[in-house]
Steps between C-alpha positions, in 0.01 A plus 500: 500500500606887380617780715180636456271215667787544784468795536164463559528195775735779677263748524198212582728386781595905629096555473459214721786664759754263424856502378591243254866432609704204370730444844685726707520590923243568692563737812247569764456826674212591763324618208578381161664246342782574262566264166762656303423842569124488439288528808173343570284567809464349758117465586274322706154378462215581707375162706760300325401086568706387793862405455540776169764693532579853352502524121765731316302580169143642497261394150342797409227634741165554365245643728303224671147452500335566829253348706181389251211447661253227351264773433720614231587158385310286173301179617796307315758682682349377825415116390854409469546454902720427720520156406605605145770733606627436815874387453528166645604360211200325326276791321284362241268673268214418383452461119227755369381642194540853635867475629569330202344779279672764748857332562451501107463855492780593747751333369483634119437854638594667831751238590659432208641111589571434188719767401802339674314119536491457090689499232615779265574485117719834594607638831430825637791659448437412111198706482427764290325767736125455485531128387331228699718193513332153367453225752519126492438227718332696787627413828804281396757740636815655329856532584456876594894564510817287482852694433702160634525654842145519615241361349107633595241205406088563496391185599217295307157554709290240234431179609718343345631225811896459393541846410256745609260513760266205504667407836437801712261524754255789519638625793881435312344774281341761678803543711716532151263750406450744806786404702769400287626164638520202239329171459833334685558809706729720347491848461368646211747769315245842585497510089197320579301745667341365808528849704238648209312131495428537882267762427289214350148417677470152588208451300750659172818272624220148485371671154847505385604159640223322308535679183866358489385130586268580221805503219614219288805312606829610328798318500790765494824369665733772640771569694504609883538877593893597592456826722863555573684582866430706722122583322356100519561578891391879527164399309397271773371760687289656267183274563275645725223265681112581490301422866161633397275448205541771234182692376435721209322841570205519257338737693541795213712547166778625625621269764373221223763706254771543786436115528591464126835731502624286774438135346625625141845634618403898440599622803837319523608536141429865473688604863836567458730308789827608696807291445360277806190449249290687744240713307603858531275680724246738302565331211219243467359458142708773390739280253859476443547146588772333294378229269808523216775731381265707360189406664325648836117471628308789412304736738232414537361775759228763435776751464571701175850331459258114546195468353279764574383524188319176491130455505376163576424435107866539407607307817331198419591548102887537621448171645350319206719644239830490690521879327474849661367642169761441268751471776573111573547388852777283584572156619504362807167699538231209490233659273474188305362369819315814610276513224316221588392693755098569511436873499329521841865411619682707284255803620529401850914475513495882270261623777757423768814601340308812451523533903855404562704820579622704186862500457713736245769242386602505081539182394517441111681201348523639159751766614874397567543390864629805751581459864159593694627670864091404610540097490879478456441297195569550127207576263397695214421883631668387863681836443210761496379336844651669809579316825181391733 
């Protein structure tokens, strides 16, 4: 695989607040930990499980969901319980039309599995800008990234038994998905991203668990990830445990489209993060997230430098087309997934980025790349914006 796809994995795994590192010495302060001169933080979390001790990365923070009561919870939201989702190690769920039809639904739009779980005539990095790549094989898995030294494998989730899937329990899965420990209890690399897919009601996570069983069996042999010293042991304490089921607000269209941003990756591909991939502070949805040489996330806030001249017709158009007029949008941004999107979602996820807070930062990836003193990265227009 090119520079350009690795370039990409580099900037997947900084997103994610890690530091792809090959080997090197590790020194431990009070507060950080040093690996070659780049620092990571040393954080805790809140309530950690007995015996876990202090991490030294932090995934990107999104902001949580709160309390939900049931009052502001669907009827299929609430008939998952406890015995469904409580994590002793044996979830099972039921087989229904409607989480068929939903899981369905979920994973060719908002969550996108099968933009990393499939595989590509051409890779991302070959992609013209506003060209949707072709698919094959749904749910067969790729080799995402090999360069001889690390190697970064999507696994197979069909149900195929030898090489995908077809052995995993339910439970095996919903942990992959929201909590991002493997079928045989390995971390998952945070490319996978289980810190947006804990957002995911329990209800949505069953959906999406039965859509998957739902695929045809694929035999696709490949070989095992290779996440090189000192990052195979840093990653380990990425996974965060859930205690408590996990509702989706449908009590109005906004916290139905804040619901949205946070299970299709808005949020934490268009904040820009620190070197510790932390996402800068006042900075959310307001782009300049590396995804290339030449390739950052748009804003995306009402602000005149974002997209404050949307309306809710050329949202949802931008979505289907993959084109901001004639002005293409580029890969890794999902639209190929997004436009299968109904338009009551579509409205309801405009409505709410319509409410995040506006933020003046000029990002435009058709002008040469300048050094931007407001998110300390390097983008097109970084120079006209002035420190925050």
């Amino acid at each position: 695989m090119k520079s350009g796809m690795g370039t990409l994995i580099s900037s997947l795994i900084c997103g994610a607040g890690l530091v792809a590192m090959t080997g090197g010495a590790i020194a431990q302060g009070n507060d950080q930990v040093t690996i070659e001169g780049t620092w990571l933080s040393k954080v805790t979390t809140s309530n950690p499980p007995p015996g876990v001790p202090p991490v030294f990365l932090s995934l990107s923070s999104h902001t949580r969901s709160g309390e939900v009561s049931e009052a502001n919870t669907t009827s299929a939201d609430r008939s998952v319980g406890l015995g469904e989702w409580t994590r002793t190690g044996n979830r099972q769920f039921e087989r229904t039309p409607e989480r068929l039809a939903r899981g369905k639904y979920l994973v060719n739009g908002p969550a996108a599995c099968f933009d990393c779980h499939s595989q590509v005539e051409k890779e991302l990095d070959k992609l013209a800008p506003g060209e949707a790549p072709k698919f094959h094989d749904l749910g067969s898995g790729r080799v995402f990234f090999d360069d001889g030294k690390a190697r970064l494998v999507v696994p197979n989730i069909t149900p195929d038994v030898e090489t995908g899937a077809g052995t995993w329990t339910d439970d095996q899965f919903a942990r992959a998905i929201r909590e991002g420990i493997g079928h045989d209890g390995r971390t998952l690399f945070p490319l996978m991203p289980y810190d947006d897919f804990r957002n995911l009601s329990d209800e949505d996570l069953a959906s999406i668990i039965v859509y998957i069983r739902s695929l045809p069996p694929i035999r696709h042999e490949m070989a095992k990830s290779k996440i090189p010293f000192p990052l195979s042991r840093l990653i380990n304490a990425a996974p965060q445990p859930l205690y408590k089921p996990v509702a989706r607000n449908t009590s109005d269209k906004l916290s139905r489209g804040e619901y949205l941003s946070k299970i299709g990756h808005c949020i934490n591909c268009h904040t820009p993060k620190d070197k510790s991939g932390k996402p800068l502070p006042g900075m959310q949805f307001a782009g300049g997230e590396q995804f290339g040489p030449d390739v950052v996330s748009a804003n995306i806030t009402p602000d005149p430098s974002g997209i404050s001249y949307y309306d809710e017709q050329l949202f949802i158009k931008v979505m289907r087309t993959g084109h901001v007029g004639a002005r293409p949008l580029h890969s890794p941004m999902p639209w190929w997934f997004f436009k299968n999107m109904n338009d009551d979602d579509l409205k309801e996820l405009f409505a709410y980025l319509r409410t995040v807070k506006p933020i003046h930062h000029r990002v435009d990836n058709s002008e040469t790349a300048t050094q931007c003193k407001q998110c300390n990265g390097k983008h097109g227009d970084g120079e006209q914006n002035g420190s925050l």
